[in-house]
N, C-alpha and C positions, 0 to 999 in steps of 0.2 A: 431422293426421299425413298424411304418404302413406306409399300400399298402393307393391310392387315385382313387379317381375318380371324377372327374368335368366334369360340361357340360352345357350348355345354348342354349335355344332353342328358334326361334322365336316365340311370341303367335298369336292364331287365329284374333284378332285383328289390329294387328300389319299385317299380312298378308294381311286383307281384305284392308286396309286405304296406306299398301307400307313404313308402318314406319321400318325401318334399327331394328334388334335384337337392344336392347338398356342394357340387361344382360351383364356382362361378369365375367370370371372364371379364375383363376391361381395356379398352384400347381409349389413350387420351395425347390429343395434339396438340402442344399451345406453346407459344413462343421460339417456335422451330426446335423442339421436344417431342416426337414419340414416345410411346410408352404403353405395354403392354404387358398385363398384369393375368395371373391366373392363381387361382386358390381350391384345396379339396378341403372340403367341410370332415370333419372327422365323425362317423359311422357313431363313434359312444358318445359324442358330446347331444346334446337334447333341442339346443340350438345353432347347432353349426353351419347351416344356410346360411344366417344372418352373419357370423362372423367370419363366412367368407366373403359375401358381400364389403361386410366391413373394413378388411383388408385390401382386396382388389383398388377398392373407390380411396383409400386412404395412400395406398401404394402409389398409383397414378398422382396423386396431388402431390407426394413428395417428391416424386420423380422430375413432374415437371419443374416444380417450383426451386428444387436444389440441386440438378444436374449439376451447374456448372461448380458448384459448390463440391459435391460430391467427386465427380469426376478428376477434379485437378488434389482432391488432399491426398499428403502424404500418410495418412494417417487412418489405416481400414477399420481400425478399431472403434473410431471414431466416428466412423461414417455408419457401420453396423447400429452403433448405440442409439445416435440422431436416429436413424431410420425404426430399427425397432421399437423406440422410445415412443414414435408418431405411431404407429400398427397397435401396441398394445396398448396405450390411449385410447385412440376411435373403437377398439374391441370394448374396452372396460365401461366408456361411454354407451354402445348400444347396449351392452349386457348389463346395466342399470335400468334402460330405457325398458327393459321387459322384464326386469326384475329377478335375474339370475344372473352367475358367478361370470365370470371371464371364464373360465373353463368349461363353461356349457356352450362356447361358442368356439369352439378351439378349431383352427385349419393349419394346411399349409400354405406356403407363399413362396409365387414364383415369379420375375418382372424381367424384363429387359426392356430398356430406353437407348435410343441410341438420338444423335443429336452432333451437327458436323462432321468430322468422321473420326467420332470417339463413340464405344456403345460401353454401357455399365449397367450390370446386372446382380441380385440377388438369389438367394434362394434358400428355404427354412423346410425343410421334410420332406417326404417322396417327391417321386414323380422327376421329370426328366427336362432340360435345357439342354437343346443343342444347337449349331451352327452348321451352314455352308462357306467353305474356303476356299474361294480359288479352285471349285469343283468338289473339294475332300470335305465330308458329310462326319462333323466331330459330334463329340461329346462334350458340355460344358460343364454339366452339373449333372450328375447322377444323383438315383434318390437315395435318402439317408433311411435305411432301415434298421437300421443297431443291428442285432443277432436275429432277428425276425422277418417277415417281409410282411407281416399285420402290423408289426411297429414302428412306428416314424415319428420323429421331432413334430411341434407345433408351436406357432407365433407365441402362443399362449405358456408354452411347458419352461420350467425352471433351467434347463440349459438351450434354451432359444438361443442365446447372442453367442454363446461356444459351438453349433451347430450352424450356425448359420452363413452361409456362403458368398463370399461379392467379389465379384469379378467384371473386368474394362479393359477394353482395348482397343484399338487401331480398327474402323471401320475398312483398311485396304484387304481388298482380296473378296469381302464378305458380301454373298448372293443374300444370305436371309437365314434366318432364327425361329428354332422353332420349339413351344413350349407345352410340355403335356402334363395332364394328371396321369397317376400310376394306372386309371382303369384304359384310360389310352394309350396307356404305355404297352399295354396287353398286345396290343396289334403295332405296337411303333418302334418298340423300347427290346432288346434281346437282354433279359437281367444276366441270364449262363455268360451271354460274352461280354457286354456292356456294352454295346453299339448298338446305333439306331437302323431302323429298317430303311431300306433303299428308297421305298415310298416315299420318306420325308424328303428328300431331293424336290420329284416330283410331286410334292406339295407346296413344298418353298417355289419352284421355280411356275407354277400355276399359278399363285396368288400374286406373287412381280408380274406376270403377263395379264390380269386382269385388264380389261378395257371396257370403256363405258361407265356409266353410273355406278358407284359404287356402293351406293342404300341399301337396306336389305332386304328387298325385294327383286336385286338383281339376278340373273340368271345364273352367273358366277359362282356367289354366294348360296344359290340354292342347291347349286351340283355338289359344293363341295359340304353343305350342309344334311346333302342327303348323305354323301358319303358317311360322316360321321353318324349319322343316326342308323346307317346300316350295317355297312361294313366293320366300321371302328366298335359298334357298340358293343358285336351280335360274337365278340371273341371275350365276353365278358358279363359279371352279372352286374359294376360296378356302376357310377357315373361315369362320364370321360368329355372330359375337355381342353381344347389345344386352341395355341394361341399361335398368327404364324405371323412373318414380317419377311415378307418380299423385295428385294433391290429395284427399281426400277432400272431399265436399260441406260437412260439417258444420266446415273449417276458413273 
């Protein structure tokens, strides 16, 4: 199994101007399912708290419930449509619920489940998916910035399911995953090379060696929650949240 840890923090920006955290994070177990979801609210959208929210908690339910579904078709096209199909649903749903467009609640989306030892992942706009292998620190999914690095795809935009990225494979070799928004990318993510920082090793392989309680109030969890609220934050004016998935020894 892997141990998780998620967490989103508001950025210094966002503090100084009174803009709502617009990040959000989800970690969901059920049926021997993993799944770990993260989403950036978009900066123009008016509501995009909520439809990040919307996505994370929508992602996770699909993950669990159609893994094995998803995982074994030969048909990615297929599997894009179903998944997107459920995200921009739950979106269209809450942004009735508050009386505004699906595009006022526009994000990115980012997930990886893993489940026996097959993992299968998504991914819709910035921000960063990567892996440990067999000690070697990849890249799974770079963020999609078209010609910009203020521009990025969203759940919600008209080339959503041509932008969007799903990718699965063989659990062998694999310490742990680890999933950022672009303001965390600032301190994780190298855009000049594409590689990730060395850090994230020693992230992934910190959260696999968690012991004891795992709530969040644990001490674990607070070390590495201060991390982000300091170190991650403070190389940025953005949000930033990461999502991480630890091997345990005994797998």
């Amino acid at each position: 199994m892997f141990k998780e840890f998620h967490y989103q923090v508001r950025g210094h920006g966002h503090l100084r101007d009174g803009t709502p955290v617009q990040d959000r994070t989800k970690y969901l177990s059920r049926g021997g399912v993993q799944v770990l979801c993260l989403a950036d609210g978009a900066g123009s959208a008016s509501h995009s708290q909520f439809g990040a929210q919307a996505v994370v908690d929508e992602g996770c339910a699909a993950l669990v419930e159609q893994f094995a579904e998803f995982a074994s078709s030969d048909d990615g096209v297929k599997v894009k449509v179903a998944l997107l199909e459920r995200l921009v649903s739950k979106v269209a749903s809450v942004a009735e619920r508050h009386d505004v467009t699906s595009e006022d609640l526009a994000s990115t989306f980012l997930c990886v489940a893993v489940s026996g030892d097959t993992f299968l992942g998504a991914h819709v706009g910035d921000g960063v998916v990567g892996f440990l292998k067999h000690g070697d620190l990849r890249v799974i999914s770079g963020p999609d910035n078209s010609e910009f690095a203020n521009q990025t795809t969203f759940v919600t935009s008209s080339r959503a399911l041509e932008s969007m990225r799903l990718f699965r494979g063989s659990l062998d070799g694999v310490d742990g995953f680890i999933l950022m928004s672009d303001g965390a990318g600032e301190s994780l993510f190298d855009s000049r090379t594409g590689q990730l920082a060395k850090a994230c090793s020693k992230l992934i392989s910190t959260v696999a060696a968690m012991r004891g309680s795992q709530n969040k109030t644990s001490e674990h969890r607070k070390r590495l929650r201060r991390l982000v609220d300091i170190t991650i934050r403070d190389a940025t004016k953005d949000d930033c949240s990461i999502g991480i998935f630890g091997r345990t020894a005994t797998q």
